[in-house]
C-alpha positions in Angstrom: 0.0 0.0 0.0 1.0 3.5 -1.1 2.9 5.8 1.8 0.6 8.9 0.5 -2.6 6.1 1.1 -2.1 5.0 4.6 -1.1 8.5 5.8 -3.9 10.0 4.1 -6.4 7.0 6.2 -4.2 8.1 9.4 -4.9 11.6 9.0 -8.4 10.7 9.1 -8.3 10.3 12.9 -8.0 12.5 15.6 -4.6 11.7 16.7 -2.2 14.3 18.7 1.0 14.2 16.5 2.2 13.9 13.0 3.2 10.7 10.9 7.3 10.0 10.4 7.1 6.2 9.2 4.9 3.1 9.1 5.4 -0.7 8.7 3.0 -3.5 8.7 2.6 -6.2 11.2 2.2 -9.5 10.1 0.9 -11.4 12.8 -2.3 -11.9 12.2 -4.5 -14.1 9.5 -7.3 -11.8 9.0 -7.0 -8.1 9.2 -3.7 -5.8 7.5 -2.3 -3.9 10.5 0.3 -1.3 10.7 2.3 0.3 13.2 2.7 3.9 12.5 5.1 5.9 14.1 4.9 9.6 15.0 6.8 13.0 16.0 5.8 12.7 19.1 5.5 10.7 22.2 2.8 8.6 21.1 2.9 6.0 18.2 -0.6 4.5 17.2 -1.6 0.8 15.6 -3.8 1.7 11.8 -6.0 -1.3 11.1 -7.9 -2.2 8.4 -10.9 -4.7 9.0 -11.6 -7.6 6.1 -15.2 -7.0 5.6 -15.2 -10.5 4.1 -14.5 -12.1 7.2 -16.4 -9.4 9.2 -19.6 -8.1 8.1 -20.5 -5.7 10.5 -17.7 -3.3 11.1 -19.7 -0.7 13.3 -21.1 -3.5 15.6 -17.3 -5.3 15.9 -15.5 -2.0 16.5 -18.3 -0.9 19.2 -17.7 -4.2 20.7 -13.8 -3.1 21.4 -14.5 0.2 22.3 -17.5 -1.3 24.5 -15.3 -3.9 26.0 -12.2 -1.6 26.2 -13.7 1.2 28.0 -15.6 -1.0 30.6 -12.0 -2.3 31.6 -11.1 1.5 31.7 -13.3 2.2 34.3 -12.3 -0.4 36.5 -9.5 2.2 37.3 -11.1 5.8 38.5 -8.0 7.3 39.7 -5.6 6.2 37.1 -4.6 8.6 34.4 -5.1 8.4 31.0 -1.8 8.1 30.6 -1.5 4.7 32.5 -4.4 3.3 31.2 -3.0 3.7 28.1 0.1 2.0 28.4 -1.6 -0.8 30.2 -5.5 -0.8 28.3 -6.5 -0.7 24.7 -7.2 2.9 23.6 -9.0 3.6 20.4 -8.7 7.1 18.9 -11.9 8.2 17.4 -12.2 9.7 13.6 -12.5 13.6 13.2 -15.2 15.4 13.4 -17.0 12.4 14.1 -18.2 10.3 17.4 -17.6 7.3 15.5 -14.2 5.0 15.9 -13.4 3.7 12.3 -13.2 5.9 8.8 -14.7 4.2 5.5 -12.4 4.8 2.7 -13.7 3.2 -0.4 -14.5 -0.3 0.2 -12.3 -0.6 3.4 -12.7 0.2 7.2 -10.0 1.9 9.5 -9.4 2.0 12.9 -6.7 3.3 14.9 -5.3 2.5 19.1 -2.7 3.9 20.9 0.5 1.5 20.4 2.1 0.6 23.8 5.5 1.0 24.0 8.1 -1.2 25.4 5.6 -4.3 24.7 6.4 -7.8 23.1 4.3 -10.6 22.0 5.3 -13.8 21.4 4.3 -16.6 18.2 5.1 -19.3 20.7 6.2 -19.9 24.4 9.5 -20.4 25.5 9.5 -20.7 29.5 7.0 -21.4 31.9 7.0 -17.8 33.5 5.1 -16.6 30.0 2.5 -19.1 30.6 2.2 -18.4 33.8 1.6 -14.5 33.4 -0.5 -15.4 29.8 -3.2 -17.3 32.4 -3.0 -14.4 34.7 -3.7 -12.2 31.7 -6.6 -13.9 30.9 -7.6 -14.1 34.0 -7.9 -10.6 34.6 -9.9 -10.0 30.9 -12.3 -12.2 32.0 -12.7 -10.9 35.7 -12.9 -7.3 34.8 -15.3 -8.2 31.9 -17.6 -10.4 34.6 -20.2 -8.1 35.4 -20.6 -6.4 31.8 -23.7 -7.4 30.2 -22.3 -9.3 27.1 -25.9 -8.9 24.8 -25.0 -5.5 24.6 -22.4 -7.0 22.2 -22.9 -8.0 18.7 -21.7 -11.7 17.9 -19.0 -10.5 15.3 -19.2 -14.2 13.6 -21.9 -15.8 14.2 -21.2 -19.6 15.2 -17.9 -19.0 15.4 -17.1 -21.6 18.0 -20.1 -23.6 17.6 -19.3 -27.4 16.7 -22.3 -28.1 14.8 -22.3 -25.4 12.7 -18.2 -26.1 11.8 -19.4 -29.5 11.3 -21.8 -28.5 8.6 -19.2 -26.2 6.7 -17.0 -29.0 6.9 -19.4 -31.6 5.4 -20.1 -28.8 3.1 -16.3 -28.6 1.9 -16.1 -32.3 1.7 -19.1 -32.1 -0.9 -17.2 -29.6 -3.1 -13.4 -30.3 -2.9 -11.5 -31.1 -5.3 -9.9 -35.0 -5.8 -7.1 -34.3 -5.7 -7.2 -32.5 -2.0 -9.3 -35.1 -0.7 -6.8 -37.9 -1.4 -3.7 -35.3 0.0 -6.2 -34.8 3.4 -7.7 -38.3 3.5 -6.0 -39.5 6.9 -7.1 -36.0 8.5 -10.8 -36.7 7.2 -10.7 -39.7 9.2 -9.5 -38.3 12.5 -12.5 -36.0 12.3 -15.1 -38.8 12.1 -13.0 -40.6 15.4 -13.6 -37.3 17.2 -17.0 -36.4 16.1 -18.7 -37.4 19.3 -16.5 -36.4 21.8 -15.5 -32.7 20.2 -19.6 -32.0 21.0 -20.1 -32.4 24.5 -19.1 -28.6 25.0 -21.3 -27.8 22.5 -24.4 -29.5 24.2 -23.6 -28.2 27.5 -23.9 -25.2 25.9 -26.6 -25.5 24.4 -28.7 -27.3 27.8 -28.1 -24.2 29.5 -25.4 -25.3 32.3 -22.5 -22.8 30.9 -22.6 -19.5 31.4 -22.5 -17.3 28.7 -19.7 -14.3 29.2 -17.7 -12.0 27.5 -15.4 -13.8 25.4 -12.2 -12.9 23.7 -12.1 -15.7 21.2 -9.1 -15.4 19.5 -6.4 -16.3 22.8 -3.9 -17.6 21.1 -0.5 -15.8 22.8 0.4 -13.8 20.6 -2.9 -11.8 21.3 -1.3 -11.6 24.7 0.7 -8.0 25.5 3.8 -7.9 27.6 6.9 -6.1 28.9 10.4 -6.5 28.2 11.1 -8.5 31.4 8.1 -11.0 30.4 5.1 -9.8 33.0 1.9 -9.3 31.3 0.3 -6.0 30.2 -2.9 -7.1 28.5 -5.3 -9.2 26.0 -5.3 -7.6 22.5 -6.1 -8.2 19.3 -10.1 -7.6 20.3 -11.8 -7.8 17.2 -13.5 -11.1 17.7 -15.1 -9.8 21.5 -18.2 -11.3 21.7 -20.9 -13.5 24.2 -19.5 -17.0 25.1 -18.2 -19.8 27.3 -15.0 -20.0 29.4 -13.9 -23.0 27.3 -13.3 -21.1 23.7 -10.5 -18.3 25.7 -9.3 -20.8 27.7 -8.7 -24.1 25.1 -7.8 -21.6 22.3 -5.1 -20.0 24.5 -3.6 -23.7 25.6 -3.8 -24.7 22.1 -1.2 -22.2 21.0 0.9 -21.8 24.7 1.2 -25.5 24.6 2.5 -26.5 20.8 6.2 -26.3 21.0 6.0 -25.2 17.4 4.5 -22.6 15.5 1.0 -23.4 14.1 2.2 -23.4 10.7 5.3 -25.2 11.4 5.7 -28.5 9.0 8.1 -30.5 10.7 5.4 -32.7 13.0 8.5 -33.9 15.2 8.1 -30.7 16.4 5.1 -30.0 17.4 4.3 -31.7 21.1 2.0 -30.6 24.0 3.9 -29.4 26.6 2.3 -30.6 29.9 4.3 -28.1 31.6 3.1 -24.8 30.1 -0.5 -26.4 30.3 -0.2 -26.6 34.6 2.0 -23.1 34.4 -1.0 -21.4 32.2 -3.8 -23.0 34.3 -2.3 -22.0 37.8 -2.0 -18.3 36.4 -5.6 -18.3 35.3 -7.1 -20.0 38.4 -5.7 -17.6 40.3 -7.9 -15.0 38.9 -11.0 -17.1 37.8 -11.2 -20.1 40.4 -13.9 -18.5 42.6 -15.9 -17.0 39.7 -16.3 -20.5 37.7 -19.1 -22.9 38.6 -18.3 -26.3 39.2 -18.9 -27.6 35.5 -16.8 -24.8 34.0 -14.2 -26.1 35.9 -14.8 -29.8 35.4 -14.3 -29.5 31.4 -11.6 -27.1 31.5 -9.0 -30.4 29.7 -11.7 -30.6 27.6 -11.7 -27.2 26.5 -8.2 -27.4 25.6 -8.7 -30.7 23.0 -11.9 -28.9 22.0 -10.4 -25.9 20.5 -7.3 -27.9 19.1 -9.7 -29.5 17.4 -12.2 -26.7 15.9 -8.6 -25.1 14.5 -7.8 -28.2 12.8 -11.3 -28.5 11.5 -11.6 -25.3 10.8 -7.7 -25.1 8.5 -8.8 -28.1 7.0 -12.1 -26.8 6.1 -10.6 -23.9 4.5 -7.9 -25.9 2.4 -10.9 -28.3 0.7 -12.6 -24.9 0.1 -9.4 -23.7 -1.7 -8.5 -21.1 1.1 -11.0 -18.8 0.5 -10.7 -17.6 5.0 -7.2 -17.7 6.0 -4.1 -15.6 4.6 -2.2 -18.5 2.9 1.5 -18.6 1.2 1.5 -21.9 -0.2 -0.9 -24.2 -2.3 -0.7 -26.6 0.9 -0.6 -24.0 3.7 -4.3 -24.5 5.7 -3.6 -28.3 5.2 -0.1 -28.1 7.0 -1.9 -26.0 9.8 -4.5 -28.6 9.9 -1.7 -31.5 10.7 -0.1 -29.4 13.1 -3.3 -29.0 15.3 -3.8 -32.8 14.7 -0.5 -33.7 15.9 -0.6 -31.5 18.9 -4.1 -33.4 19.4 -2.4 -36.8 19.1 0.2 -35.1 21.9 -2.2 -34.5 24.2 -4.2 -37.4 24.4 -1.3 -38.8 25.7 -0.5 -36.8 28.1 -3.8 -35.5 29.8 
């Protein structure tokens, strides 16, 4: 994208200081997000939202704002200028109450960048795990008593099983020979699992979960922290929305707990570490024990093969549908994602 284009978007915004530079963050699989540096004290993150993926822009970014400033309030006598090193800010357009600009066909919105932050792709020492549960923790405590049907459901079904099921018997009705034969093992595994990767989803559906504020997409790399490895904050909130305990929670042990990247495609290397399971759990006990009822806590293992398990459905979904959802860079990619989360599965049957 043009310089002239993304500081012409920027501009759009009722920031406090002037652009010097930009570069683009590749971290995620769905939006195009840039980190735009300024003149001043104060760099900002410039997103642009995939309207394919995300259909109603207004309701998702008043979900983050929403969510965001109900955290912000937890906090009366801290200054702007803590909260926004240590919550996610979002800078309003100009002339305008609204927090996104439409430029053409697209949808922009802009947050204060924290400084002196780090994420990581995958987790290298216990201590990470440890303050990513905390992390959680916290979101989901200081989120507790906001009413989540004031939010939207940004993707609707997006963690429910039945509904992943049918796009996946859909995909397998339309694919392509020649991918069926190259993901015939995987299609296999999935019939094996069927039963057991629903009981979440009929719990759910009887009533005996509660439904909360949800961040949905936990993976740890949508986990803020310092340089010294103590955690800042959950980010990455465009998929806030009502839900269970068990989508944060699995979806954050599914990535904390692969010693590999989700894309790697050497399988030897992709194991369930046992150890960053108990490290992540004892962090986000800490914070949740005496807020979850007796069944969250129960299916809390569970959770963690559940969400392993939508991933891999959901990559291999997307490969026999000729990657029309995630950002791919290889004819193969959402299949070697799809093994990855397979493996890991295979790893943690064996150890839980």
């Amino acid at each position: 994208m043009k310089t002239e284009t993304i500081i012409s978007i920027f501009n759009e915004f009722d920031h406090q200081f002037n652009y010097k530079s930009h570069s683009e963050l590749n971290s995620g699989h769905i939006n195009d997000t840039f980190l735009i540096k300024t003149d001043g004290d104060t760099n900002y993150i410039l997103q642009r939202i995939n309207q394919v993926v995300f259909k109603d822009v207004l309701g998702l970014v008043n979900n983050k704002v929403l969510t965001s400033n109900h955290i912000r309030s937890k906090y009366p006598n801290a200054s702007d200028e803590v909260l926004n090193k240590t919550v996610l800010s979002f800078i309003k357009e100009k002339n305008s109450n609204s927090y996104y600009h439409k430029e053409g066909v697209n949808f922009w919105n802009v947050m204060i960048f924290i400084d002196d932050s780090v994420t990581h792709e995958i987790v290298k020492d216990e201590e990470i795990a440890y303050e990513g549960g905390k992390l959680l923790g916290d979101f989901l405590n200081l989120t507790s008593d906001f009413d989540s049907s004031q939010l939207i459901d940004v993707i609707p079904n997006f963690h429910n099983m039945a509904f992943r099921f049918k796009q996946y018997a859909s995909s397998i009705q339309s694919a392509s020979k020649s991918r069926l034969t190259k993901a015939a093992d995987y299609i296999q595994i999935v019939a094996d699992l069927k039963e057991e990767m629903h009981i979440l989803q009929n719990l759910k559906d009887a009533g005996e979960i509660p439904i909360r504020v949800t961040h949905n997409d936990t993976k740890i790399s949508n986990s803020l922290f310092t340089e010294d490895n103590k955690g800042i904050c959950m980010i990455d909130t465009d998929t806030v929305m009502p839900g269970i305990i068990y989508y944060d929670f699995g979806d954050a042990i599914r990535t904390i707990c692969n010693t590999a990247a989700e894309d790697e495609t050497d399988l030897s290397k992709v194991e369930f570490n046992l150890d960053y399971y108990k490290a992540y759990e004892k962090g986000f006990l800490e914070k949740t024990k005496d807020s979850l009822t007796e069944v969250e806590l129960k299916y809390l293992p569970l959770a963690a093969k559940t969400m392993i398990f939508i991933m891999a459905l959901r990559f291999l979904t997307d490969y026999l549908n000729n990657d029309t959802y995630y950002k791919t860079t290889y004819a193969d990619h959402n299949l070697d994602r799809a093994k990855n989360q397979f493996k890991l599965i295979e790893s943690f049957s064996k150890k839980l």
